[in-house]
N, C-alpha and C positions, 0 to 999 in steps of 0.2 A: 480622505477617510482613513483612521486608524483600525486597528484590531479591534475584532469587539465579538462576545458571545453573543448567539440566540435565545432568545428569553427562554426557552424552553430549557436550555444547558445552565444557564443561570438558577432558572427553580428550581433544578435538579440538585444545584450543590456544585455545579464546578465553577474553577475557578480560573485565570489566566495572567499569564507574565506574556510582554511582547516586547519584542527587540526589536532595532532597524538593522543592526548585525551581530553576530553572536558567531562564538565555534563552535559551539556544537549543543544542539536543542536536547537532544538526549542525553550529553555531558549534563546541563544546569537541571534536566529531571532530574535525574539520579543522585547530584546535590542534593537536592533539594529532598529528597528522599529521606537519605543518609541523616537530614538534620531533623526529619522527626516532621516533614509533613504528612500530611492524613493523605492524600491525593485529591483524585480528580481536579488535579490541573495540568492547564493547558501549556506549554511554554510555545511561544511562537515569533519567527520570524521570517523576514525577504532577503534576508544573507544569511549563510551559513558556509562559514570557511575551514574549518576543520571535522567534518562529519564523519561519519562511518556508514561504509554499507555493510554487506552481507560478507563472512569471509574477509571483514576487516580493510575491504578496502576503502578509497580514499571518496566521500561524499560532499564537493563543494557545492554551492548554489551561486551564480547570478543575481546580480541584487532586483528583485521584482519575483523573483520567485518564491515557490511556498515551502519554509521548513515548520514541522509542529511537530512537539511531542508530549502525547499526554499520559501524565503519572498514574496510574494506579494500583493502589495498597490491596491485600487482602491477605485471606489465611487458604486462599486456592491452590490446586497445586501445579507445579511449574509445565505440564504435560496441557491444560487446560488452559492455561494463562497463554498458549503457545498458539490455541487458537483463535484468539484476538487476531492476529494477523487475517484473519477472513474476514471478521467484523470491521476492522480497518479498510479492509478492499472495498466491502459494500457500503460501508459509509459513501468514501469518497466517491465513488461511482455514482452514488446515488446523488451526493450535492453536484456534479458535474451534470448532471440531469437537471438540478435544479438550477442551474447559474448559466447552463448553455443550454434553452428550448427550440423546440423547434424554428429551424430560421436563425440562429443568432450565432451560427459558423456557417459564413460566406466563404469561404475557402477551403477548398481538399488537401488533401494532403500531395497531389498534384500540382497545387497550384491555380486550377481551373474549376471553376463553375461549382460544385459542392453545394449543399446545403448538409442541415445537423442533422436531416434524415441519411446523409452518407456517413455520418460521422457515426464510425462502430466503437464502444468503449466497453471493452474486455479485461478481466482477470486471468491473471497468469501466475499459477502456482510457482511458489508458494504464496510472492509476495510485491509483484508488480501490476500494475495498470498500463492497458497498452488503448494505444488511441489509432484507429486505425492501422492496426498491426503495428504501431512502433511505440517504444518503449513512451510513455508520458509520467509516470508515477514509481516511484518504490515505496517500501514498508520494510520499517525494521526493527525488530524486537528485544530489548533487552531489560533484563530481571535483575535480582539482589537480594539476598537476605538482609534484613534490617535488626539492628542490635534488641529490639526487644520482641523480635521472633518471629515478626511479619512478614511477610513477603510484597515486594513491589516490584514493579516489571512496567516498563515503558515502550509506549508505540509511537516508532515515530514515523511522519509521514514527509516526503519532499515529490513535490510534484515541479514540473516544467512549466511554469508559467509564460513567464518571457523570454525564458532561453531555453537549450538543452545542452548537453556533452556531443562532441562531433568526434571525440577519439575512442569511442567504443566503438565493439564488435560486432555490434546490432544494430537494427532500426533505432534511433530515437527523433521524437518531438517535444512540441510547445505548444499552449493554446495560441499561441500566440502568432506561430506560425502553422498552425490550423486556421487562422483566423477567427477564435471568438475572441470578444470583447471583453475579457474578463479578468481583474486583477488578485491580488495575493491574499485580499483583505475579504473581498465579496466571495471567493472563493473557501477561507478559513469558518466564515460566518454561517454556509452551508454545512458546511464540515461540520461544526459542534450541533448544530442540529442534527443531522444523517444519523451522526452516533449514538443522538438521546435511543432512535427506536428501534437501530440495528443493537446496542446494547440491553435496550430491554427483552428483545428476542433472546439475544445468547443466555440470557440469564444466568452469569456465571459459569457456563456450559451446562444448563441442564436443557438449552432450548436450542444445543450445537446441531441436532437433526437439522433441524429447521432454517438453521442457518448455511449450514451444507445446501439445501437444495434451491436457495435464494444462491448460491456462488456460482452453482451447478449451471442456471440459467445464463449466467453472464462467462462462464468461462470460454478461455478461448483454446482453440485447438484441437473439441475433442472427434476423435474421429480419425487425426491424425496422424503421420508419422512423426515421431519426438524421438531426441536423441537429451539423456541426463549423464551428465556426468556428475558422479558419485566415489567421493576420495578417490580420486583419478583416476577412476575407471570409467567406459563409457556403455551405457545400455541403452538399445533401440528396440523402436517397435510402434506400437498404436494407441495413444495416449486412449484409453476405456473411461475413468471417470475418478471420483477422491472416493474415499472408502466414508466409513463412519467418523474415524480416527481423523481424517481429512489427508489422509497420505495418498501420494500421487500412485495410481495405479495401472500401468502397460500392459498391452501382451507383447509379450516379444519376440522374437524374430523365431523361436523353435515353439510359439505355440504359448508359450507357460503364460498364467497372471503375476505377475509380479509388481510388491508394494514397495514403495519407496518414502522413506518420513525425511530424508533432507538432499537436497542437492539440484543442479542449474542446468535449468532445463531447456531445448532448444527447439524450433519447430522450423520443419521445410528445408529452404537453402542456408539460414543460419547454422540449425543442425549439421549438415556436412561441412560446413568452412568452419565452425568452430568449437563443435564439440568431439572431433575426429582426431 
């Protein structure tokens, strides 16, 4: 089975390129930008060897795994365009819902007995999916001004399909070793659907309320202690909730609310071993 939209995404007007490997799904957007495409397409592939994450580090994929990035143009403004990144989370959470039902992860994140009613899939600001508290998913956003005045901005998504990263600082998984049954192709396919209706919610952000409290529901951590670090600083305290703006908002350790619009965020014993 190859790449392939949802008829829904199809009658909408997008469009898609698929690779079997590529460097980088956000690089060929943002071409593709540059040369005067309209958007809403999709670029996608199960390798990706030169990517970018957050803070510019290095994002390779696995061959079986899921990179996509999808382009789009408007005359929005880059403050707005930024919370895509939440519509991207609930997309994919939501085809993850769709591709894994109940019963179709026979494996915990233990190893042992699980079904997909154990299987918790949580949002983690700004721009990760975690699957049983460990990393499954990221999101990553990048913009451009276009020569005849537009603006385009790309989201790109790489999920753990059949592998994950074993040299990071955190939890990470796979569906795979989750144990669902689910490939890069059946999973993309959900995907361009999730976003037809979490996109018509955002409506450009004018329906960013609404999208906020669909995030709200799936987020993970809140209640918690959280440790962000923020241009190398570190603040702790009690992750409270996202504002309107969708900025991450603590109390922290002398009492105060305090907002936060960018930086990497830790929960629990991650927080002490790596954000200290």
């Amino acid at each position: 089975m190859g790449f392939s939209l949802s008829p829904l995404a199809q009658q909408n007007g997008f469009r898609m390129e698929a690779f079997d490997t590529v460097g980088s799904t956000n690089a060929v957007a943002l071409e593709r930008a540059q040369a005067g495409d309209p958007g809403r397409l999709w670029i996608v592939s199960k390798k990706q060897e030169s990517g970018r994450g957050r803070r510019g580090r290095a994002w390779a994929t696995s061959h079986g795994n899921l990179a996509a990035s999808l382009l789009l143009t408007g005359n929005f403004e880059l403050k707005t365009a930024a919370t895509l990144g939440f519509v991207a989370g609930l997309s994919l959470a939501d085809a993850l819902d769709a591709v894994c039902p109940q019963g179709a992860v026979s494996v915990g994140i233990d190893g042992i007995g699980a079904s997909r009613s154990d299987l918790r899939v949580e949002l983690k600001w700004p721009n990760d999916l975690l699957a049983n508290k460990a990393k499954l998913a990221g999101i990553l956003l990048e913009s451009t001004h276009l020569p005849d005045g537009r603006f385009a901005v790309v989201v790109g998504i790489g999920v753990n399909v059949v592998a994950y990263p074993e040299d990071v600082p955190y939890p990470a998984t796979s569906l795979k070793q989750l144990g669902a049954a689910c490939d890069a192709e059946t999973l993309f396919l959900a995907l361009s659907d999730a976003w037809q209706e979490n996109s018509r919610i955002w409506n450009e952000g004018r329906g960013l309320a609404d999208i906020r409290k669909r995030w709200l529901k799936r987020a993970a951590g809140i209640g918690s202690e959280v440790a962000v670090r923020v241009d190398g600083s570190v603040l702790r305290g009690i992750f409270e909730t996202i504002d309107e703006d969708c900025r991450f908002v603590i109390r922290d350790n002398d009492g105060e609310r305090v907002k936060i619009a960018a930086g990497d965020v830790h929960f629990g014993a991650v927080a002490s071993a790596s954000a200290g």
